[in-house]
Residue, then its C-alpha position, 0 to 999 in steps of 0.5 A: x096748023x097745030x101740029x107745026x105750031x107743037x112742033x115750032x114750040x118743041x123746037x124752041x124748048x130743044x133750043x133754050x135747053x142748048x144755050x141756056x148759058x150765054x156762049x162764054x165759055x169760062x174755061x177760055x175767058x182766062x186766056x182773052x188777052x185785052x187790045x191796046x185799046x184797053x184802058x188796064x192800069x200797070x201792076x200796083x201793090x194792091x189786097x190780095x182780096x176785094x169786095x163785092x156786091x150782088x144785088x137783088x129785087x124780087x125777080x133781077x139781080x146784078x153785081x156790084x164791083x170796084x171799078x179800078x179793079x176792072x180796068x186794071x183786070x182789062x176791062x174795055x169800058x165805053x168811051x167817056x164812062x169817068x172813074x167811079x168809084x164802083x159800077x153796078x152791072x145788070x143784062x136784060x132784054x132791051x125793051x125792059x130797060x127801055x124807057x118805054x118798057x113793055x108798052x104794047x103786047x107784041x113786046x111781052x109775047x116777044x120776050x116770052x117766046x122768042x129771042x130779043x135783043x139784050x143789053x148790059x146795062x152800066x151804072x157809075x156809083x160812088x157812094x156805099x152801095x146800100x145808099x145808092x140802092x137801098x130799095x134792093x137786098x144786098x150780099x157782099x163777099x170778098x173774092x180773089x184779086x186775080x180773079x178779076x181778068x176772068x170777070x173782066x174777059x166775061x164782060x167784054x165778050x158779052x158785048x158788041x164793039x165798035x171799030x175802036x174796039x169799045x162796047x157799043x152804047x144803046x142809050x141811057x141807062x134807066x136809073x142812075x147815070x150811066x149806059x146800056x151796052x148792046x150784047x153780043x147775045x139774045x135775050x130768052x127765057x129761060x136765058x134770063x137775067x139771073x143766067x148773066x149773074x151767074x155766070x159772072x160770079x162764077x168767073x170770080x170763082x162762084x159754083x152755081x147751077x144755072x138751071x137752080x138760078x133762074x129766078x132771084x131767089x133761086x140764084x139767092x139761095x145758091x149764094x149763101x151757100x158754100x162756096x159761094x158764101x155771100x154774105x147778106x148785109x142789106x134786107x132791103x127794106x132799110x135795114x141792115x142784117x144786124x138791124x133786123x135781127 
């Protein structure tokens, strides 16, 4: 009994070792070409550089990004999402975002030992964003406009799709008014949340070892560093970088 549950044990260890990243291959989302389906705008005169947003609590982070940026860059967003003026991004395990949370221990052993249903959750904003969310620490950084197809292809192969071609929605998202997405992809440790972002900044040209990013701060201190230069702006507890100085 204790050798298979050894055995079982290794096993999943082998497994997470293997698919730590989400199966999106970066080298291949370039080339996604986004169905008609799409709501991407025609080619406008636009910056060539934007801003955005990662966010960041004491163990999850997100992005924060322009949303007309990612429709015209193809990205499929769920039927009657409206047309903020940003979109907060974060991915989880379904029963931490859930209204219910972890109310039974079978939840939090399953989440910790096997993998589970995952979701992105997708939050409209349209103020600045240390007003909507002032409890988090906030980095900005400017990123390349072209940049935005490889973010935009990342995000639409990280979640399902109905016969419409449109992300599947799983229900409310837990703040704000927006949605939960159903992933394509399980939630587990260590694929945690943090693995998400990392990937999707590095879809915007971001160098990261994930394996360094699986906590917040982990993934934080990579941030600051370069090539990733993000730029702290928000400490999270009300102040500003400048303010707290």
């Amino acid at each position: 009994m204790l050798w298979n549950a050894a055995c079982s044990a290794l096993a999943m260890a082998l497994l997470a070792s293997c698919s730590l990243r989400l199966p999106v291959d970066t080298s291949e989302v370039q080339r996604v070409e986004v169905g008609i389906n799409s709501p991407a705008k025609p080619p406008q005169q636009h910056d060539p550089d934007l801003l955005v947003w990662l966010i960041a609590d004491s163990y999850h982070t997100g992005l924060v990004v322009p949303y007309d940026w990612l429709l015209e860059s193809g990205f499929v967003p769920p039927e009657g999402f409206g047309n903020p003026r940003y979109v907060v991004m974060s991915w989880g395990n379904r029963d931490a975002y859930s209204t219910e949370g972890f109310d039974h221990p079978w939840k939090v052993f399953r989440v910790l030992f096997t993998p589970t249903r995952s979701v992105m959750e997708l939050i409209p904003v349209n103020w600045d964003v240390a007003e909507v969310i002032p409890e988090q620490r906030i980095w900005r950084k400017l990123v390349p406009r072209e940049s935005g197809p490889a973010l935009a292809a990342f995000l639409n192969a990280c979640s399902e799709t109905n016969e419409s071609g449109r992300p599947v929605v799983v229900c409310e998202s837990s703040w704000g008014e927006g949605v939960q997405l159903s992933s394509r992809h399980y939630y587990f440790i260590p694929r945690v949340c943090n693995v998400w972002t990392v990937q999707a900044i590095e879809a915007l040209g971001g160098d990261f070892n994930a394996w360094l990013a699986l906590t917040a701060d982990g993934l934080i201190r990579q941030a600051e560093k370069p090539p990733n230069d993000f730029e702290l702006i928000w400490s999270g507890s009300g102040e500003t970088k400048d303010d707290s100085s």
